[in-house]
C-alpha positions, 0 to 999 in steps of 0.5 A: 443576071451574073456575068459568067465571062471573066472580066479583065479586071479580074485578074490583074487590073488590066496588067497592072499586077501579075496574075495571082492563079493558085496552084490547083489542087493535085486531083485526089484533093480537089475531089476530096475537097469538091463534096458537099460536106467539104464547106462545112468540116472546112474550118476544123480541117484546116486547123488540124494541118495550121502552122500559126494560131489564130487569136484576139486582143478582146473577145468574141460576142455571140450574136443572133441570125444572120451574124454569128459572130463579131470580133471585139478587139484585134486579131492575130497569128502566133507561131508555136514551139516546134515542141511542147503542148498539142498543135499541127507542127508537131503532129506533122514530125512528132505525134501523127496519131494525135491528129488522127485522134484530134480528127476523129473527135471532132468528126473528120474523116481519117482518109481525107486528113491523111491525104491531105498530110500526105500531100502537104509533106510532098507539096507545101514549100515550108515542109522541108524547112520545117525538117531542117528544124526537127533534124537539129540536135535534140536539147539544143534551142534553135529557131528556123527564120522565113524570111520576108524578103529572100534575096533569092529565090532559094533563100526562104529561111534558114537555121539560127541560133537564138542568139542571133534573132535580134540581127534577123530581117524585118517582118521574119517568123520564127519557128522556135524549138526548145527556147525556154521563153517561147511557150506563149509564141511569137506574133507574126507581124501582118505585113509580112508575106507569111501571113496567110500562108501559114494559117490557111495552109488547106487554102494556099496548099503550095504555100505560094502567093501571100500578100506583101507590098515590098515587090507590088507597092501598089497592089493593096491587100483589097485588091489582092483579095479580090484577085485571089476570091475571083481567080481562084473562086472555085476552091474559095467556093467550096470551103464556104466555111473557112473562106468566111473566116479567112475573109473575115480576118484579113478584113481585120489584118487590113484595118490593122494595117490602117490603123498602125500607119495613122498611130506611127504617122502620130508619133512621128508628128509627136517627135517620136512621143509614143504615149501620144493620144490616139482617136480613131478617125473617120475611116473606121466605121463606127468610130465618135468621128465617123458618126459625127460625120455621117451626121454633119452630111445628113444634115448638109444634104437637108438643108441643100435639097430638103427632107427626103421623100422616101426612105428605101432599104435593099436587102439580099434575098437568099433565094435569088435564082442567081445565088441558089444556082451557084451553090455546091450540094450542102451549102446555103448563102452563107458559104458563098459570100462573093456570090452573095455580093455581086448578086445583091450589087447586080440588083442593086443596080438595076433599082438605081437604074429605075430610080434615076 
């Protein structure tokens, strides 16, 4: 029932937007990266090579099968000091053991975590900036600025003192080294271009093609997304798990993005007052005003055509020949959530097909 061609659509909107094909794997790793264990230890084996941390504004709430998880709150990254505490950056030119320590008590293999290091330091475009910072004088705080929007190709970042942040490019991450107030890190705004870049480094292993607006006005996150998931859908297919997380936070880097714009289009209406009261509005699902709509259509939909007759649910089946039959060895419906969704939007529309 899935169409194996690939539509135009897929990848660039009919050549609206250029295309957004990942650099593929360099081979050792995409072997190591194709074995059917690969979804599951995928999560863990991405935070063991991370440059940011990931995080919530509220908590997260267990919940029953099918939904593991809901995110109560907002998400979002954080950089670092280069220095103190136990974390990627400073694994990758301090402490190499550590990670082969971390590894092994979470159970990931030493000879797939030391390929991929070793790839990343020869491959991953921030590993050589990342040097730069490390090679300054010892004692001395310094921060690496990536910058947002280089003015060339070759000017990515670039060594200042911290005195100098304040006159930094908009939406710049800072990677600090032995700055006294930087122990709780620095946020990493979500429209810079950095964004998934440094959180998913075993995803964007080049670290190449993140999302940013300023050069595509038009290319919004969903349509980036989109164009990453089908152009690139082997390698989002077999790290099942961590392609659920990484769908799953830039949803809410999106919804962010939306509701930023609505609060700052409040307060300049408000003349600049910042302490203006703020209500979701009717396009964030689950919202007082987006339940009171929905209730307002019902009700208009009675009254123009009467009650309804029937009442009919669709749902997924995950044994659908279409789903069972895209799986990688190990994996079940729920590492393959782009699958998932065509198979049910395919049945879905044969049923509407019936119906009318």
């Amino acid at each position: 029932m899935l169409n194996t061609e690939r539509n135009p659509l897929w990848c660039c909107f009919n050549g609206q937007f250029p295309s957004l094909q990942l650099r593929p794997y360099p081979p050792n790793i995409d072997a190591l990266l194709s074995e059917g264990r690969s979804s599951d230890i995928s999560r863990k084996l991405n935070n063991l090579f991370c440059f940011s941390t990931i995080g919530v504004h509220g908590s997260f709430q267990n919940l029953p099968s099918p939904s593991n998880v809901v995110l109560c709150g907002r998400s979002y990254h954080r950089m670092l000091d280069i220095e103190p505490g136990q974390h990627p950056l400073l694994w990758f030119f301090y402490a190499s053991e550590n990670r082969k320590q971390t590894a092994a008590n979470i159970e990931v293999g030493s000879s797939i975590v030391q390929q991929i290091g070793q790839t990343m330091l020869h491959s991953n475009a921030y590993m050589e900036k990342f040097r730069l910072l490390c090679d300054q004088a010892p004692g001395v705080p310094y921060a690496l600025e990536l910058k947002n929007h280089p003015s060339t190709s070759t000017e990515i970042a670039a060594i200042i003192h911290t005195n100098s942040i304040a006159n930094s490019s908009p939406c710049s991450v800072h990677v600090w080294r032995n700055h006294p107030t930087a122990n709780e890190g620095e946020f990493v705004d979500i429209l810079s271009g950095q964004y998934e870049l440094l959180q998913y480094p075993l995803l964007f292993l080049h670290a190449s093609l993140g999302w940013l607006n300023k050069f595509f006005p038009k290319l919004t996150q969903m349509k980036h997304y989109r164009m990453h998931l089908l152009q690139n859908d082997n390698r989002f297919r077999s790290l099942g798990k961590l392609n659920n997380e990484y769908l799953v936070d830039m949803f809410s880097r999106m919804e962010d993005e939306c509701l930023q714009y609505r609060h700052h289009g409040l307060i300049n209406r408000a003349g600049g007052d910042k302490d203006i009261e703020y209500h979701l509005g009717p396009n964030c699902i689950g919202s007082k005003v987006w339940a009171s709509e929905k209730v307002a259509d019902s009700l208009a939909l009675c009254r123009e055509y009467g009650s309804p007759s029937l009442f009919i649910a669709v749902t997924t089946n995950p044994n659908w020949p279409e789903i069972r039959e895209r799986l990688y060895p190990g994996q079940n419906a729920s590492d393959q959530p782009g699958v998932v969704a065509r198979a049910f939007k395919a049945h879905f529309s044969l049923m509407m097909t019936a119906i009318s």
